[in-house]
C-alpha angles and dihedrals in degrees: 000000000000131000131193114262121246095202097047112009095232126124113258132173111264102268095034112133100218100218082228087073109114111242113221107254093209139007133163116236130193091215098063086049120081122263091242084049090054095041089042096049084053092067132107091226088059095042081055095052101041086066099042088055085046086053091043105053082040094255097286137100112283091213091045092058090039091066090221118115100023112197088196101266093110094207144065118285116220093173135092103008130184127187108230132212109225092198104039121242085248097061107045113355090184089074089061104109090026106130085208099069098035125087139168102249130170116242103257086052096049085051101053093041082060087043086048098232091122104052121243090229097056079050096050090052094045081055107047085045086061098049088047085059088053102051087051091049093047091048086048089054 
């Protein structure tokens, strides 16, 4: 059976992978994450902390707000955040719930920090700025 294409308007059998389809740039997967990372990411204590990080960094990207590494949108992205592990669960699953190496990122930043394109050590300091926020704004209250 054949179908016309939507990438290119040709006909092609049914099946057939048209070279004009667009190929994803980027896509989590669970496969190429450790079994204990899958399994850790599943827990209520990492759901918790995922949205208290979120609360904490004011539920919007924490690149976005820094003005570095603009990805052309020129404003702050509140969408689509993801709290990313600065050093990742594979390497040291320990660091897993430390607010220190957890920050709200958008998704194209969080895509280029796993790319490492924004350096772990510019998103260490965002985070342990924002801890330090934190702290001030807990001793005030």
């Amino acid at each position: 059976m054949k179908k016309a294409c939507v990438y290119c308007g040709r006909i092609h059998e049914k099946g057939y992978i048209c070279p004009r389809k667009p190929k994803k740039e980027y896509q989590y997967r669970d496969r190429d994450r450790g079994e204990k990372s899958r399994a850790f990411r599943r827990t209520q204590a990492w759901k918790d902390k995922a949205i208290e990080i979120k609360e904490r960094d004011g539920w919007h990207c924490a690149v976005c707000e820094s003005g570095k590494y603009d990805i052309g949108t020129r404003k702050i992205n509140y969408r689509d955040l993801e709290v990313h592990h600065i050093v990742k669960l594979k390497d040291d699953i320990e660091k897993g719930l430390e607010d220190e190496n957890l920050i709200t990122l958008c998704k194209e930043h969080h895509r280029m920090a796993d790319k490492g394109e924004i350096p772990k050590k510019f998103l260490t300091e965002l985070a342990k700025a924002k801890c330090e926020d934190t702290e001030i704004r807990a001793a005030i209250l």
